[in-house]
C-alpha positions as CSV (number, residue, x, y, z in Angstrom):
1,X,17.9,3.4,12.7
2,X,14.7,2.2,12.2
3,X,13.7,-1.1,13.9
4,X,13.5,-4.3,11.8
5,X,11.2,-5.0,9.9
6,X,10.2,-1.4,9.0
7,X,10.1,0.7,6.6
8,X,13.0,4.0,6.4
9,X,11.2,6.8,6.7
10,X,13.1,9.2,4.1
11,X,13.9,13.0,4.1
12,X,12.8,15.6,1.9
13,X,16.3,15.4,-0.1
14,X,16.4,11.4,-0.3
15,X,12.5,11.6,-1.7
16,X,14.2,14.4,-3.9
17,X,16.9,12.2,-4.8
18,X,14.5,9.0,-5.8
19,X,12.8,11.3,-8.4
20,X,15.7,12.7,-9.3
21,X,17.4,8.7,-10.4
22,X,13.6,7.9,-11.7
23,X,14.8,10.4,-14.8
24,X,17.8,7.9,-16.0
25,X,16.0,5.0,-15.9
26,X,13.5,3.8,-18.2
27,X,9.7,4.1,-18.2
28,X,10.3,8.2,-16.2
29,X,6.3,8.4,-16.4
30,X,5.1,5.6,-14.8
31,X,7.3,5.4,-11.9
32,X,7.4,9.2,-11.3
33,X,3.6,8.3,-10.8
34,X,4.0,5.4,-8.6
35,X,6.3,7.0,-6.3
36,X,4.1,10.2,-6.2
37,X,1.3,8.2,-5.4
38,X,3.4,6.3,-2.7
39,X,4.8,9.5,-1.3
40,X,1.7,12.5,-1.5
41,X,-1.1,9.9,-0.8
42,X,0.5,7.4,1.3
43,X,-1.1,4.5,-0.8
44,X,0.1,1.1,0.3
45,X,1.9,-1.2,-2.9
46,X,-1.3,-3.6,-3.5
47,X,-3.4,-0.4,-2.9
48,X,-1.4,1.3,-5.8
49,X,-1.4,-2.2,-7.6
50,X,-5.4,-2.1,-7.9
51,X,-5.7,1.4,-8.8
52,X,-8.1,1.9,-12.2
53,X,-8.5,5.0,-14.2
54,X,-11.8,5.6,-12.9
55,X,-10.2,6.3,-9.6
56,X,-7.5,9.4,-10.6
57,X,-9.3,10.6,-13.7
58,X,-12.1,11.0,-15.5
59,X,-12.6,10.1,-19.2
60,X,-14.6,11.6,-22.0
61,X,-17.3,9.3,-23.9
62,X,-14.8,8.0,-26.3
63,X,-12.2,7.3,-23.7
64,X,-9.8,9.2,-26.1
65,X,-9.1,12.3,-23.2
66,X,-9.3,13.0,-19.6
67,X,-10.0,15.0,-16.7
68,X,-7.9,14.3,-13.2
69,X,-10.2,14.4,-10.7
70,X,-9.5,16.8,-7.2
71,X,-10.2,13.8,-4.9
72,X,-9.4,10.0,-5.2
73,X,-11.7,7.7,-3.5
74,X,-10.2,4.5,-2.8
75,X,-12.3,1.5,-2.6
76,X,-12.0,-0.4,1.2
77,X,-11.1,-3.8,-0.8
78,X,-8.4,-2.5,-2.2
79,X,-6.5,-2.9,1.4
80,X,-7.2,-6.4,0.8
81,X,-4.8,-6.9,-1.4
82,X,-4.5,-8.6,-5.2
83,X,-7.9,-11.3,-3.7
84,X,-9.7,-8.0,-3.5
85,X,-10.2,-8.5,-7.6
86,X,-9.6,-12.6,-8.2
87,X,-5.7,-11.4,-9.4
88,X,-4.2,-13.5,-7.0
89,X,-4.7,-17.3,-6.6
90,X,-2.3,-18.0,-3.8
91,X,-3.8,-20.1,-0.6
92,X,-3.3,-18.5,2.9
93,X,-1.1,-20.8,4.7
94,X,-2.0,-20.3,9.0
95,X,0.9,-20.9,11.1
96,X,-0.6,-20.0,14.1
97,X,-4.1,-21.2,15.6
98,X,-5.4,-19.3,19.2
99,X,-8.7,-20.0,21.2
100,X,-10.1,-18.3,24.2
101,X,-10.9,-20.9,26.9
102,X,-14.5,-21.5,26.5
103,X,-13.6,-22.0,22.9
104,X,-10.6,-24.6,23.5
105,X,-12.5,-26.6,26.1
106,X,-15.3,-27.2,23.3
107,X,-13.1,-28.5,21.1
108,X,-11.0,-30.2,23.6
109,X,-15.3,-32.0,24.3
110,X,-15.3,-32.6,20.8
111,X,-11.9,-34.4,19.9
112,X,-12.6,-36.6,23.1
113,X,-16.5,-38.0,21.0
114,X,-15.1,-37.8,18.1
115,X,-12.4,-40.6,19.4
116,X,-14.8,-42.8,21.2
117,X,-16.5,-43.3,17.9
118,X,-13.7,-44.1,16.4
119,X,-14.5,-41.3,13.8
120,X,-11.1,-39.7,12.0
121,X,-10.0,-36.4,13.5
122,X,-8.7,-33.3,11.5
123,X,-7.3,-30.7,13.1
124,X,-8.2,-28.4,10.3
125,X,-11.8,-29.0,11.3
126,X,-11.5,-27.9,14.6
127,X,-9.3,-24.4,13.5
128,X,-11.0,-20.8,14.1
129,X,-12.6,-18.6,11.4
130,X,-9.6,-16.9,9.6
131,X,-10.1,-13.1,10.9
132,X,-10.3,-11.4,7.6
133,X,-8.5,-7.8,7.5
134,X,-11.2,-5.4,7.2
135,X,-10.6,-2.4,4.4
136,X,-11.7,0.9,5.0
137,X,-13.0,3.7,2.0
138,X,-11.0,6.3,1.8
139,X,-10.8,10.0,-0.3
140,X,-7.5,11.2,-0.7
141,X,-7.5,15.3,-1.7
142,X,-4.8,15.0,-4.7
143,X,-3.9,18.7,-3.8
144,X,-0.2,17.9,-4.8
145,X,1.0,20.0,-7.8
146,X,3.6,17.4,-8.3
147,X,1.5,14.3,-8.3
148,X,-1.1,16.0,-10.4
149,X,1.5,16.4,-13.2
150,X,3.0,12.8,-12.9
151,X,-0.2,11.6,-13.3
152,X,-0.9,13.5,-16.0
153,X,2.1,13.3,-18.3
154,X,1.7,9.0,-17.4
155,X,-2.2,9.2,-18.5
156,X,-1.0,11.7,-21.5
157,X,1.6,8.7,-22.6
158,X,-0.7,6.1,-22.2
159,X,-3.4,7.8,-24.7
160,X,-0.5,8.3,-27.1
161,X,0.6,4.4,-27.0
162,X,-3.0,2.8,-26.7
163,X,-5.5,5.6,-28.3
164,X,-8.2,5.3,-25.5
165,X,-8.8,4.2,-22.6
166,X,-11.4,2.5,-20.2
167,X,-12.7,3.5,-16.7
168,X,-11.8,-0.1,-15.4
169,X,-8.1,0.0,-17.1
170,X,-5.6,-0.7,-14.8
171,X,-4.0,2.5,-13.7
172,X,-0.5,1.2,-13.3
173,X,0.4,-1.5,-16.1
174,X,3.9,-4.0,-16.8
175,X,6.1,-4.1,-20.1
176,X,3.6,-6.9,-21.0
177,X,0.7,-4.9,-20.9
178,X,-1.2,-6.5,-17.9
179,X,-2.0,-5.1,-14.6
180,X,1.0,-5.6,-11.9
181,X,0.3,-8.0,-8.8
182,X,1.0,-6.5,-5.6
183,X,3.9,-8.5,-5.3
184,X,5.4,-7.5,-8.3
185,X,4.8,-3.6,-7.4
186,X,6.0,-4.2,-4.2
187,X,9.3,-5.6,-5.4
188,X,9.6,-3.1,-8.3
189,X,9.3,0.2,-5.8
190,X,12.1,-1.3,-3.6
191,X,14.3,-2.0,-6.3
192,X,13.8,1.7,-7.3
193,X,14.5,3.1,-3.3
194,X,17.2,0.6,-2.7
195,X,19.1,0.3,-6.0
196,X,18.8,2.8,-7.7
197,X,18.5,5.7,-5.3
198,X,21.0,3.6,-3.1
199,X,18.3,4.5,0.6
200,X,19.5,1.5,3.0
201,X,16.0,-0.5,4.4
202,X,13.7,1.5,2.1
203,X,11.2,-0.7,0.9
204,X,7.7,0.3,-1.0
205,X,6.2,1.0,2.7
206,X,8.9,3.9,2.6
207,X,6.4,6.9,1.0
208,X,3.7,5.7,3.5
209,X,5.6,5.9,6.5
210,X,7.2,8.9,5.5
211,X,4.0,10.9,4.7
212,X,2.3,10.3,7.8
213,X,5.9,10.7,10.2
214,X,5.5,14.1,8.4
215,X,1.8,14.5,9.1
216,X,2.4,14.0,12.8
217,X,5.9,14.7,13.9
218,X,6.5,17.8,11.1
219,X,2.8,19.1,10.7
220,X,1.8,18.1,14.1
221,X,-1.2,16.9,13.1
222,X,-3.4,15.0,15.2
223,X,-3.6,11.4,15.1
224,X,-7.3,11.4,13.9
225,X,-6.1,12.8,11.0
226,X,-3.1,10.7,9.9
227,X,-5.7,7.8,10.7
228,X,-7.6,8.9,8.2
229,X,-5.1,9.2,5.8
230,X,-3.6,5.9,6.2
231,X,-7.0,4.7,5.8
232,X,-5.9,2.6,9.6
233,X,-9.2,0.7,11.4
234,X,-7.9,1.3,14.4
235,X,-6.2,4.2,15.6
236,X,-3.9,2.4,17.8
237,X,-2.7,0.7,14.8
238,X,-1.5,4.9,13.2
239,X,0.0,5.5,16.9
240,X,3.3,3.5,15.7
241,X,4.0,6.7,13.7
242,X,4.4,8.7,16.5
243,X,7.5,6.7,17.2
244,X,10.3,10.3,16.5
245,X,11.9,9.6,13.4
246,X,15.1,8.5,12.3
247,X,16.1,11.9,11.1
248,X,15.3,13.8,15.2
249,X,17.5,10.5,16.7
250,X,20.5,11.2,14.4
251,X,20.1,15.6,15.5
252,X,19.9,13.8,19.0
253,X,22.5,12.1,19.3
254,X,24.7,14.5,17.0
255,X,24.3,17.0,20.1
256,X,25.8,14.5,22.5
C-alpha cells in the first residue's frame, strides 16, 4: 500500500474507471479536462488551478474560436501556488526555525547586546529568510488524443455559454464563474477519485504520481526524463518514483 501521506498511484483500469463515473456526474467537460490534464501531463492541482487559455489554446482576434496548441508551456510560478497570481491571501505560518552554527552563535551574540541594553527582544527578528520554493518552466507535448479532445469539447462549451473568450481567462472556472483556488481544485479532484470512483488514498496528486510511476517503472524511462516532466528542481526530489508501485508489490506478494 502506499506509504502515508502519498498519493495511490492508480492502474490503467481505475484511471479508466474515474472517466468512466466523470460521465454521470455533472459538469462531464470540465472534469474530463481536469483529470486529463492531471493524468497525461502530470500537472500538480495549483498548477492546473492557474492554467489560462493562452496556455492550451490559441484564440482568433475576436476571441470567438480557437486553435489547441501541440505543446503547453507552463509558466515556473505556477509551482508556486495560488501567491503565484495575488489569488491567495493566506499568511505562511513557520513551525520550524534551523540555523547552521556560525549562524546561531551570531544571534545567540546578538540576543546577549540586545539584553544588556535593556532593548525588547523578538524572536521573529532573529528567524532565517523563509526559503522560497523555486518553480521551474516547463513544455509539456499534449500528444494525448484523449486530452486533446477533453480539452477541446470543454473550450467548445465554454464559447457556447460565454461567446468569447480572452488569452488571460482562467482555463478551469467554478459554478460561480471565477477561477478555482488551488485549494478548492485540490479538494474537488479528491472528491471525484475517492467518492465517486470509490480509489482508497487517491488524492489530486494521484494522476501525477501515476504518470511518472508509468514513465519509469512501465516505459523505463530515465530519470532525466521523468524530471523533466514533473517539472522537479532537483532530481533527487523525481527519485521517490522509482519506489516499485503498488500494483508489482500486490503481483509480489500474490506469488508467495
Amino acid at each position: 500500500m502506499p506509504k502515508s501521506g502519498q498519493a495511490r498511484v492508480l492502474t490503467a483500469e481505475q484511471q479508466d474507471h474515474v472517466f468512466d463515473v466523470i460521465q454521470h456526474h455533472r459538469h462531464i467537460e470540465k472534469n474530463t479536462a481536469i483529470m486529463q490534464i492531471s493524468f497525461k501531463l502530470g500537472l500538480r492541482a495549483q498548477e492546473i488551478a492557474l492554467l489560462q487559455v493562452k496556455e492550451v489554446a490559441k484564440l482568433n482576434a475576436s476571441g470567438t474560436d480557437f486553435k489547441l496548441l501541440e505543446v503547453m508551456s507552463l509558466p515556473a510560478a505556477y509551482t508556486k501556488g495560488a501567491d503565484a497570481m495575488g489569488r491567495s491571501q493566506s499568511q505562511y505560518q513557520r513551525r520550524t526555525v534551523s540555523f547552521n552554527v556560525e549562524s546561531f552563535n551570531q544571534v545567540v551574540r546578538q540576543v546577549e547586546a540586545l539584553a544588556k541594553a535593556g532593548a525588547e527582544v523578538k524572536p521573529e527578528d532573529f528567524y532565517p529568510p523563509v526559503r522560497k520554493h523555486r518553480g521551474k518552466f516547463r513544455d509539456l507535448p499534449m500528444v494525448s488524443a484523449a486530452l486533446r479532445a477533453a480539452l477541446t469539447e470543454y473550450l467548445r462549451l465554454r464559447l457556447e455559454k460565454t461567446g468569447t473568450l480572452m488569452p488571460s481567462s482562467p482555463l478551469f472556472i467554478t459554478q460561480k464563474g471565477g477561477p478555482y483556488s488551488p485549494n478548492t481544485l485540490q479538494e474537488h479532484m479528491a472528491v471525484i477519485l475517492r467518492d465517486w470512483a470509490g480509489v482508497e488514498k487517491a488524492s489530486s496528486h494521484s494522476g501525477r504520481r501515476s504518470l511518472i510511476t508509468n514513465v519509469i517503472h512501465k516505459q523505463k524511462k530515465s530519470v532525466k526524463i521523468a524530471q523533466k516532466i514533473a517539472g522537479h528542481v532537483n532530481p533527487s526530489t523525481t527519485l521517490i518514483y522509482e519506489e516499485p508501485p503498488e500494483e508489482q508489490i500486490m503481483r509480489a506478494l500474490e506469488n508467495i
